[in-house]
VMD Tcl script that draws the C-alpha trace (Angstrom):
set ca {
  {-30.90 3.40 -16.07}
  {-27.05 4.50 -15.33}
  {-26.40 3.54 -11.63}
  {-24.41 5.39 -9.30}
  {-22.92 4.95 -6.07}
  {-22.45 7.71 -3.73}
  {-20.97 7.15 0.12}
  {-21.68 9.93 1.99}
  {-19.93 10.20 6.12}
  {-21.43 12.36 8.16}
  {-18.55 13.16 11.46}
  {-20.55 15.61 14.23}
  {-18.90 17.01 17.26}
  {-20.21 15.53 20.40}
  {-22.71 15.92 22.24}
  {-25.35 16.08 19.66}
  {-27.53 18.25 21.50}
  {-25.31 21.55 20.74}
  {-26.17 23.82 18.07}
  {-24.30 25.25 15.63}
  {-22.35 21.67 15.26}
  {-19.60 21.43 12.89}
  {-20.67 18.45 10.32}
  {-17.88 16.90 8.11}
  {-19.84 15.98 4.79}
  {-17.84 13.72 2.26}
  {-19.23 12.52 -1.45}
  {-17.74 9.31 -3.00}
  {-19.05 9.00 -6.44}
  {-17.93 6.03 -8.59}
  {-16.75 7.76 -10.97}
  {-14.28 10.15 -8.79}
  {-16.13 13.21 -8.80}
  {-15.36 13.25 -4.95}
  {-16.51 16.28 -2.70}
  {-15.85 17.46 0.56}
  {-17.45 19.89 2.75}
  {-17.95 21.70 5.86}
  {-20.82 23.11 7.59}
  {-22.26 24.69 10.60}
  {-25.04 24.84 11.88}
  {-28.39 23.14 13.22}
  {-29.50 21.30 9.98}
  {-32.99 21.42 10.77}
  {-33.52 25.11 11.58}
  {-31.43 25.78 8.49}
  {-33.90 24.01 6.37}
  {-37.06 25.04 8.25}
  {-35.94 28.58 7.88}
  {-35.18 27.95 3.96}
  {-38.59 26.54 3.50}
  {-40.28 29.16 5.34}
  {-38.45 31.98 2.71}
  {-39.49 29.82 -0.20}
  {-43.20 29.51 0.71}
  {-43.14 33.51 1.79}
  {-41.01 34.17 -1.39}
  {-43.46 32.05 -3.73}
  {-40.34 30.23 -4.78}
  {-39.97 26.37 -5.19}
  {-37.75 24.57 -2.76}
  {-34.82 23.91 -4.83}
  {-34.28 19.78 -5.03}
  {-36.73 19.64 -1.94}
  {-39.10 16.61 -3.87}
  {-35.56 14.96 -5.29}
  {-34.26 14.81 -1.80}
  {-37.74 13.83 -0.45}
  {-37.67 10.68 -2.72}
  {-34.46 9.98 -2.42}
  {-34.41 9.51 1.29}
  {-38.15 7.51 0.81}
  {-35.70 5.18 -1.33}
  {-33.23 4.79 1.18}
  {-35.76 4.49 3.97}
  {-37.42 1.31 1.92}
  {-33.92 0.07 1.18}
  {-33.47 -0.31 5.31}
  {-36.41 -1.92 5.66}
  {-35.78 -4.71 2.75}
  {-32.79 -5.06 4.90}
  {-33.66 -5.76 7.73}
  {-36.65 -8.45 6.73}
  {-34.04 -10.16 4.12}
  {-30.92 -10.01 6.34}
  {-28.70 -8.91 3.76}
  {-27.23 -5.39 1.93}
  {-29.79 -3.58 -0.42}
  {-28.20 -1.49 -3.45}
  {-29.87 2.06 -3.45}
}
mol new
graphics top color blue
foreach p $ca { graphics top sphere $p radius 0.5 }
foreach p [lrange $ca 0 end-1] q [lrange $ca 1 end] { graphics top cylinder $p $q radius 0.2 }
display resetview
């Protein structure tokens, strides 16, 4: 299995509570396919609203599982963490 690193920063405008925030999303892949991008919005409206057009549309979520998994990963990563003290590769 090829591994591959990817840093992602996340920079919001403060205080978190205001919508439409400006987010600041950078992608540092190992190999130096590196991304940058801006968006804005309130994430979670933005992908409520997408889901809701997918499941009226009778379309499938586009990468909704692979993201789903991929944050379950990073979830159980943290929690290795935190019981053996020390970094966990994801």
């Amino acid at each position: 299995m090829k591994s591959l690193e990817q840093k992602v920063a996340f920079e919001y405008q403060k205080p978190l509570y205001l919508r439409c925030i400006k987010a600041q999303i950078i992608v540092n892949k190992t190999d130096g396919a590196n991304r940058e991008k801006q968006v804005l919005g309130h994430q979670y409206i933005l992908e409520v609203e997408y889901f809701s057009q997918c499941v009226l549309n009778g379309e499938i979520p586009r990468e909704m599982m692979e993201d789903t998994i991929k944050n379950m990963k990073v979830i159980e990563a943290c929690f290795k963490s935190i019981e053996k003290e020390t970094f966990i590769d994801v």
